[in-house]
N, CA, C and O atoms as a Tinker XYZ file with bonds, in Angstrom:
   312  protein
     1  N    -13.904000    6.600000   13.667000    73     2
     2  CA   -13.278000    5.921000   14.781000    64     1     3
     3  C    -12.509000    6.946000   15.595000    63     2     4     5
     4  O    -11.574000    7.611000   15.149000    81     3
     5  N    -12.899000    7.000000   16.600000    73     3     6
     6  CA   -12.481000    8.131000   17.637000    64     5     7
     7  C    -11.243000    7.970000   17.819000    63     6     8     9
     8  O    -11.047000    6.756000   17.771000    81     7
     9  N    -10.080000    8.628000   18.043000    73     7    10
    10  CA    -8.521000    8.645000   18.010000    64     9    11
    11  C     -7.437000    7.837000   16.555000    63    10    12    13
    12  O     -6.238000    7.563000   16.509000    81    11
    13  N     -8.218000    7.725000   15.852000    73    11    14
    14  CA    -7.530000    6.957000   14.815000    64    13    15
    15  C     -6.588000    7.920000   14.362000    63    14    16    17
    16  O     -5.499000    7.368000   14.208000    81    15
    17  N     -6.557000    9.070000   14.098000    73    15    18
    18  CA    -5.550000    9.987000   13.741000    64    17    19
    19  C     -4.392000   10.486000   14.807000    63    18    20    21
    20  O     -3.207000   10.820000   14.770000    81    19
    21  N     -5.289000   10.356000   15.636000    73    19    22
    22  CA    -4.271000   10.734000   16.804000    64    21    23
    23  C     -2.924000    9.853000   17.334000    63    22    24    25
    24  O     -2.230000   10.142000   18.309000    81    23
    25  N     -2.764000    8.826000   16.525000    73    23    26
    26  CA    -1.582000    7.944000   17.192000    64    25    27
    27  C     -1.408000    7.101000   16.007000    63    26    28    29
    28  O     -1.409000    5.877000   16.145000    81    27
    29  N     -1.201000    7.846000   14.413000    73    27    30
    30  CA    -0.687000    6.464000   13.173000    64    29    31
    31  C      0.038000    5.632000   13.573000    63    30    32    33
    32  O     -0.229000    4.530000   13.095000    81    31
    33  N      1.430000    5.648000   14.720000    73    31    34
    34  CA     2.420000    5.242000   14.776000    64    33    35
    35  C      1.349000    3.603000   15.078000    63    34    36    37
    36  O      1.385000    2.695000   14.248000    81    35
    37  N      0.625000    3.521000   16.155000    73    35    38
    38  CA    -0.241000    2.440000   16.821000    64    37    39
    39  C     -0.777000    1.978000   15.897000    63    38    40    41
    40  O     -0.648000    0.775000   15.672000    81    39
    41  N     -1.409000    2.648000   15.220000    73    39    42
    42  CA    -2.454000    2.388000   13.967000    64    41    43
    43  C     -1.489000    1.526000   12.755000    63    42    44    45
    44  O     -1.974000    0.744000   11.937000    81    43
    45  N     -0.520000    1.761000   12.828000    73    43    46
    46  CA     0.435000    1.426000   11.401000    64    45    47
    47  C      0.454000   -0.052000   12.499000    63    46    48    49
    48  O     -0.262000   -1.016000   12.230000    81    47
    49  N      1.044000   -0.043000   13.290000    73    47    50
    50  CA     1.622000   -1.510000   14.423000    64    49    51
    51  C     -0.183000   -2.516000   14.279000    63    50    52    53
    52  O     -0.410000   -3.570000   13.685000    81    51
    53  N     -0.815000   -1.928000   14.814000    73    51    54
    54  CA    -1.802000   -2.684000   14.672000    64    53    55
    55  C     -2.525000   -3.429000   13.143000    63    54    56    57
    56  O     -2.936000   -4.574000   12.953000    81    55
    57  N     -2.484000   -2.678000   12.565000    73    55    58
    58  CA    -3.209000   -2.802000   11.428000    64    57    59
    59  C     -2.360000   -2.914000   10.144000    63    58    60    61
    60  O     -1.629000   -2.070000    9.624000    81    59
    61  N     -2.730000   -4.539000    9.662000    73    59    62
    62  CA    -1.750000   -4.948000    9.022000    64    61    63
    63  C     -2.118000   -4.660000    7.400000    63    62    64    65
    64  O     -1.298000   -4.548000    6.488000    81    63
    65  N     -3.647000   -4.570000    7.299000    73    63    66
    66  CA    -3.537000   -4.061000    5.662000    64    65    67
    67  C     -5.017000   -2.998000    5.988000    63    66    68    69
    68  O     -6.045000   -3.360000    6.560000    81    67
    69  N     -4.676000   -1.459000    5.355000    73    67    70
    70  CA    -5.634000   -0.967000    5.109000    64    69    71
    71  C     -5.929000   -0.789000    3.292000    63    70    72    73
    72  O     -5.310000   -0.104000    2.478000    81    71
    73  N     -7.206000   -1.771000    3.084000    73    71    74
    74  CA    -7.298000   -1.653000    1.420000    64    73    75
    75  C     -8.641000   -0.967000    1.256000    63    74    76    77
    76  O     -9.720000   -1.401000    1.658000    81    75
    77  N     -8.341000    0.563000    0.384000    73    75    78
    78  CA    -9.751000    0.977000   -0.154000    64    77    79
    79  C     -9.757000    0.888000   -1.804000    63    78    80    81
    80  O     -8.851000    1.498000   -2.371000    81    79
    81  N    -10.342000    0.449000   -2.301000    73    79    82
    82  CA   -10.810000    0.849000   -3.795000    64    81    83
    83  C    -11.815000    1.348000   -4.269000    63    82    84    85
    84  O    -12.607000    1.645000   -3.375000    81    83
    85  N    -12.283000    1.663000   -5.584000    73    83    86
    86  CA   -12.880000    2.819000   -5.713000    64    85    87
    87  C    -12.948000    2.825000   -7.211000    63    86    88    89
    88  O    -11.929000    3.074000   -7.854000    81    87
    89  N    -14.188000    2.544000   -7.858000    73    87    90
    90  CA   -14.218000    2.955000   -9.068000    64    89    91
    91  C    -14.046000    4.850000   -9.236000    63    90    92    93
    92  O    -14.253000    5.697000   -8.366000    81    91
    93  N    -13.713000    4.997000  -10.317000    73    91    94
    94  CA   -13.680000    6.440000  -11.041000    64    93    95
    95  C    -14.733000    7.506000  -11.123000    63    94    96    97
    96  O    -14.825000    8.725000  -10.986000    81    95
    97  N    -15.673000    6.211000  -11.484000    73    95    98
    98  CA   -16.719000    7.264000  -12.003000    64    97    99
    99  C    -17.959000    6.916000  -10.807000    63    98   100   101
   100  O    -19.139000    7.098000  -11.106000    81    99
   101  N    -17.555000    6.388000   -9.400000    73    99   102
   102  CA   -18.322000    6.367000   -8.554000    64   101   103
   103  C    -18.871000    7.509000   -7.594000    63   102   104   105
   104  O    -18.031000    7.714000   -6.718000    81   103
   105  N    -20.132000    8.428000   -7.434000    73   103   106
   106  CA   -19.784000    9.038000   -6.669000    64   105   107
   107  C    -19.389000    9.742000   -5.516000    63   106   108   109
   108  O    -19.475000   10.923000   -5.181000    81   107
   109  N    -18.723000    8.252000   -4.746000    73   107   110
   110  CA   -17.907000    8.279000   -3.558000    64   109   111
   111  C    -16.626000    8.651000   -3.970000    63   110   112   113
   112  O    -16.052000    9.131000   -2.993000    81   111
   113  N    -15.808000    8.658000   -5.091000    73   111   114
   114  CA   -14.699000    8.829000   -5.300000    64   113   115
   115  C    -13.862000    9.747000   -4.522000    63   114   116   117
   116  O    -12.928000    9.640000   -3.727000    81   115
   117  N    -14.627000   10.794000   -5.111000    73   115   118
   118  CA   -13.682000   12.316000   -4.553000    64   117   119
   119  C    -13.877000   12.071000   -2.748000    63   118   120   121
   120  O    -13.003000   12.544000   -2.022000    81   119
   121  N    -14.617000   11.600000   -2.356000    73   119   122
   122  CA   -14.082000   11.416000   -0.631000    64   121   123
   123  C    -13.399000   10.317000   -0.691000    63   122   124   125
   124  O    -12.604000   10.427000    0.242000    81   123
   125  N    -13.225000    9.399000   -1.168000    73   123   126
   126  CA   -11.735000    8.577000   -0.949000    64   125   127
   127  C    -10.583000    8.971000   -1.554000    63   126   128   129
   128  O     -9.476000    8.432000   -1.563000    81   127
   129  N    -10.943000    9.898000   -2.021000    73   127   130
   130  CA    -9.097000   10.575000   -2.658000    64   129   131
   131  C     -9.067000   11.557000   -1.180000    63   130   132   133
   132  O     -7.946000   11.648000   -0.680000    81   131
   133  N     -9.614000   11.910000   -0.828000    73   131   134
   134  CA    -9.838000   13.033000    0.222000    64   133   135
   135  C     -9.806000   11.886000    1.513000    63   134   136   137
   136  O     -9.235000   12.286000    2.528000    81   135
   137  N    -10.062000   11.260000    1.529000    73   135   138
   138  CA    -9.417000    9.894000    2.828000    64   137   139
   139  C     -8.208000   10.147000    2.721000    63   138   140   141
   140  O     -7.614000   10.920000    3.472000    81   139
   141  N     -7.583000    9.396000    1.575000    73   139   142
   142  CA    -6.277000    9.030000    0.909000    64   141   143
   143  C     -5.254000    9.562000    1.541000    63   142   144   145
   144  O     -4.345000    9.101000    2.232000    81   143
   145  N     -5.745000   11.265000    0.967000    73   143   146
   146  CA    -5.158000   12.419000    1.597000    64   145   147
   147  C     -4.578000   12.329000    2.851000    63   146   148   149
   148  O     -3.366000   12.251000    3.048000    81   147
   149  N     -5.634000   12.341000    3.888000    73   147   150
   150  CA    -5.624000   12.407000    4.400000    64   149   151
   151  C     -4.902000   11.112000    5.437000    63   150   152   153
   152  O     -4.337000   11.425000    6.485000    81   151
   153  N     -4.978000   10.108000    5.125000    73   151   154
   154  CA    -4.249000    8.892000    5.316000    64   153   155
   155  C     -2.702000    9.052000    5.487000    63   154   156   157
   156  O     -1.963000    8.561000    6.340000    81   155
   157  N     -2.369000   10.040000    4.229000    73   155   158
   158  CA    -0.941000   10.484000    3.598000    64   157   159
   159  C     -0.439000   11.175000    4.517000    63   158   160   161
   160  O      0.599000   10.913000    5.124000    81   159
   161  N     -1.173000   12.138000    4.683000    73   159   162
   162  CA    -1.249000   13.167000    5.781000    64   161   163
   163  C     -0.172000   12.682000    7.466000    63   162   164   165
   164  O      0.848000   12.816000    8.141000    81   163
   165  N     -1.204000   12.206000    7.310000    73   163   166
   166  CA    -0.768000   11.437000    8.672000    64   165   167
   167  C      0.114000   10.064000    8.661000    63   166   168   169
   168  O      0.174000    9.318000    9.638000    81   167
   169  N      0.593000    9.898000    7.789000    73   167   170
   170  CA     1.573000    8.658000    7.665000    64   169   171
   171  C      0.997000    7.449000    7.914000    63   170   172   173
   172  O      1.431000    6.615000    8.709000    81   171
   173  N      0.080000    7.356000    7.279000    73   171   174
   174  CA    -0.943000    6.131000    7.385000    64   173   175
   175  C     -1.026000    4.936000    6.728000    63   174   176   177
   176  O     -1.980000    4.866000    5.953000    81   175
   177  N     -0.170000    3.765000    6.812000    73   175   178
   178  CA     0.024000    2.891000    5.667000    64   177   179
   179  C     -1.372000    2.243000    4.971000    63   178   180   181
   180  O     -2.156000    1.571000    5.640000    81   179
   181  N     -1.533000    2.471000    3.850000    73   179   182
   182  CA    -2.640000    2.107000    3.267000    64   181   183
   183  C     -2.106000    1.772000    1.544000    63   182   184   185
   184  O     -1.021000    1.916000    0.982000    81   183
   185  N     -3.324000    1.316000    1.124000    73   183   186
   186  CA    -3.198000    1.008000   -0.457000    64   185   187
   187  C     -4.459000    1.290000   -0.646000    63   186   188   189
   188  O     -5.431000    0.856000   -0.028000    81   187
   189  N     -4.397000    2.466000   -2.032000    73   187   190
   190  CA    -5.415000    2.845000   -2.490000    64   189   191
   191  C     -5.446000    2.314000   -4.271000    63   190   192   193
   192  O     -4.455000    2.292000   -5.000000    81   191
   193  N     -6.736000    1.955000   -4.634000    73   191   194
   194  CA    -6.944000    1.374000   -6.188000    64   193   195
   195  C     -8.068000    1.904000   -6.384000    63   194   196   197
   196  O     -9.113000    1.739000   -5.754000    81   195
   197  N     -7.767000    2.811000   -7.629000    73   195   198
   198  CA    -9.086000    3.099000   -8.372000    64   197   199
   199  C     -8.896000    2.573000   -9.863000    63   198   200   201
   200  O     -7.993000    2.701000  -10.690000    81   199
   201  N     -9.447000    2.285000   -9.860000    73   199   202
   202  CA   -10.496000    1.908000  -10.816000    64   201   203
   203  C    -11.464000    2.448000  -12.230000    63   202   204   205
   204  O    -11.924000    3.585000  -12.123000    81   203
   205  N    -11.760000    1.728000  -13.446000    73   203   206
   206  CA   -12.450000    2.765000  -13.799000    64   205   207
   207  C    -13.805000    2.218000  -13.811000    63   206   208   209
   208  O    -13.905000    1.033000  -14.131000    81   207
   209  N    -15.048000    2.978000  -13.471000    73   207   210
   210  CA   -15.991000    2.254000  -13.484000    64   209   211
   211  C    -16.893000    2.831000  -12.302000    63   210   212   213
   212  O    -16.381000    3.604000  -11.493000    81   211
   213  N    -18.114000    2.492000  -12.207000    73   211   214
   214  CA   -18.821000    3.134000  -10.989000    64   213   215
   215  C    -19.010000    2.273000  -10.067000    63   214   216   217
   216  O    -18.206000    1.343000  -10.102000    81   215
   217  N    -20.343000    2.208000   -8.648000    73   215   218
   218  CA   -20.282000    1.349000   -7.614000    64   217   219
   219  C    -21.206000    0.567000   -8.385000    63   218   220   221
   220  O    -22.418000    0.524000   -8.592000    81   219
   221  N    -19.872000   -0.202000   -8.826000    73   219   222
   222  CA   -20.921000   -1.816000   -9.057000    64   221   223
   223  C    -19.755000   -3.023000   -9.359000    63   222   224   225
   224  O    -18.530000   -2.977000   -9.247000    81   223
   225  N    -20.581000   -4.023000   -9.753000    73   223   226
   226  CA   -20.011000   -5.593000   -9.735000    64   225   227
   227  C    -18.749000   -5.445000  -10.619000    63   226   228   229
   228  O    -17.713000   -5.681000   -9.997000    81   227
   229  N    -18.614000   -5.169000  -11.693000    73   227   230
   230  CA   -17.675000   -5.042000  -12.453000    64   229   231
   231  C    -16.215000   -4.178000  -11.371000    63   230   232   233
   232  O    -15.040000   -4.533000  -11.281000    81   231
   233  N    -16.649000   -3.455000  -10.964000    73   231   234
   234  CA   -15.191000   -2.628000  -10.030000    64   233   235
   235  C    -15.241000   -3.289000   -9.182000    63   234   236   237
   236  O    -14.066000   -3.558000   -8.931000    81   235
   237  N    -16.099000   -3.973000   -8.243000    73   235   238
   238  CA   -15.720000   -4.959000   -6.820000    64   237   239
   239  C    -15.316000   -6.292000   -7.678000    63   238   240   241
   240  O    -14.933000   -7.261000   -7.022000    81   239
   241  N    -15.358000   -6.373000   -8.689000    73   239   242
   242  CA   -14.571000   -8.030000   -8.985000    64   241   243
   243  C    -13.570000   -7.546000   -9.458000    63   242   244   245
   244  O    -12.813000   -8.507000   -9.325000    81   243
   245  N    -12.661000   -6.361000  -10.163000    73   243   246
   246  CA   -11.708000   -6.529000  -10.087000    64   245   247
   247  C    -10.782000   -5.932000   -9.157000    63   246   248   249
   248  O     -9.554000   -5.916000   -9.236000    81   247
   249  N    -11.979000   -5.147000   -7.723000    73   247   250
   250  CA   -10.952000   -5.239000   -6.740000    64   249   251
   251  C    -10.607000   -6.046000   -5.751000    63   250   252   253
   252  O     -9.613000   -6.079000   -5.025000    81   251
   253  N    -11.869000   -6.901000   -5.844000    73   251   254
   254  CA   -11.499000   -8.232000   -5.507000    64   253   255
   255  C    -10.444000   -8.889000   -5.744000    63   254   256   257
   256  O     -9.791000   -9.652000   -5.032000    81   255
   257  N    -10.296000   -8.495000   -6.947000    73   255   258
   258  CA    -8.968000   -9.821000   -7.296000    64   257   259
   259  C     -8.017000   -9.165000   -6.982000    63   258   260   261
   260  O     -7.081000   -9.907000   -6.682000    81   259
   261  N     -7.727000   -7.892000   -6.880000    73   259   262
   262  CA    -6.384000   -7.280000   -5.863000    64   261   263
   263  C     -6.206000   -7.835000   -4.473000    63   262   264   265
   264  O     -5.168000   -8.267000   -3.972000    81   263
   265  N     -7.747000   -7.718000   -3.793000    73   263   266
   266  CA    -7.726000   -7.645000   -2.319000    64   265   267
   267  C     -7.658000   -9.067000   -1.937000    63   266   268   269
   268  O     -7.380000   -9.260000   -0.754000    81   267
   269  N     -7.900000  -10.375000   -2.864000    73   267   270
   270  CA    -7.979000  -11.347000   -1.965000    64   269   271
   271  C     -6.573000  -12.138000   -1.818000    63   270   272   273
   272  O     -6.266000  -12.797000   -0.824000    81   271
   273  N     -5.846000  -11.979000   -2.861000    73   271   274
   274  CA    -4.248000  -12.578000   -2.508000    64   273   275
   275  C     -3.147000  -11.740000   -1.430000    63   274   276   277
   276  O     -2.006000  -12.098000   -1.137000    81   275
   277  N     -3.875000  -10.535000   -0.960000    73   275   278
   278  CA    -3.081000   -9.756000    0.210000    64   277   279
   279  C     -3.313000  -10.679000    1.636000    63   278   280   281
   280  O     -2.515000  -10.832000    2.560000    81   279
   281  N     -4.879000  -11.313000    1.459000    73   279   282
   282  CA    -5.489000  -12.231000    2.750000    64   281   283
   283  C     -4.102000  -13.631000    3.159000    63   282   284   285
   284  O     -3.769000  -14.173000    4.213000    81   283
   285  N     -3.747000  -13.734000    2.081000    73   283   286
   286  CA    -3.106000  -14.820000    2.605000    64   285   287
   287  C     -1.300000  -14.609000    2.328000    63   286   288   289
   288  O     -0.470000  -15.514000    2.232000    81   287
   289  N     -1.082000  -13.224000    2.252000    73   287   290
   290  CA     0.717000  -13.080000    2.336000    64   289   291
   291  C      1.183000  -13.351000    3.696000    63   290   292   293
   292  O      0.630000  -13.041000    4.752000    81   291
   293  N      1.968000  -13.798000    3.565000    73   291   294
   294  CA     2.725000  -13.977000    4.978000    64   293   295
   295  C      3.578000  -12.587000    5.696000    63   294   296   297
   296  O      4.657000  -12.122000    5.328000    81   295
   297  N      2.806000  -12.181000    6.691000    73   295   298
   298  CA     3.198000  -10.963000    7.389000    64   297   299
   299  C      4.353000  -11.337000    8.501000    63   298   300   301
   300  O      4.279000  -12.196000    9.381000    81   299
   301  N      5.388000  -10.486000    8.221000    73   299   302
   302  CA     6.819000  -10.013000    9.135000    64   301   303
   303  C      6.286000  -10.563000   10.316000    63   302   304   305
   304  O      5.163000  -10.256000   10.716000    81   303
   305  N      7.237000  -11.585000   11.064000    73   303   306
   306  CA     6.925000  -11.182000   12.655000    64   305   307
   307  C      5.860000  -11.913000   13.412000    63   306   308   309
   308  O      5.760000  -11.769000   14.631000    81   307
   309  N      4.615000  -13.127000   12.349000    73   307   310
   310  CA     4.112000  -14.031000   12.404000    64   309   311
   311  C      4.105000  -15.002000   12.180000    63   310   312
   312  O      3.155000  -15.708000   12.518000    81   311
């Protein structure tokens, strides 16, 4: 996404949950620690969950069950 780094401050205001997860033994991992980073980097509010496990059903159901009770918190200011 073209300018996403260039302005976190907007990016944090706009964007009310950034969620990545990530089994362990997937091998996308090491570029989402290297997102992460980079997220950090730039003062990027996010939540990162890994997991142990590779890309499959077993790690998306239990990051599922992280990610779907964030859908309905009641956000500041709405």
């Amino acid at each position: 996404m073209p300018g996403f780094l260039q302005n976190p401050a907007a990016v944090n205001r706009e964007l009310k949950l950034l969620f990545l997860g990530c089994g362990t033994d997937d091998p996308r991992y090491q570029a989402q620690t290297r997102l992460v980073a980079l997220l950090e980097k730039n003062k990027i509010r996010h939540e990162f969950h890994a997991t142990p496990g590779e890309h499959e059903w077993r790690v998306w159901r239990l990051l599922l069950a992280e990610f779907m009770p964030k859908l309905f918190q009641r956000v500041e200011g709405l």
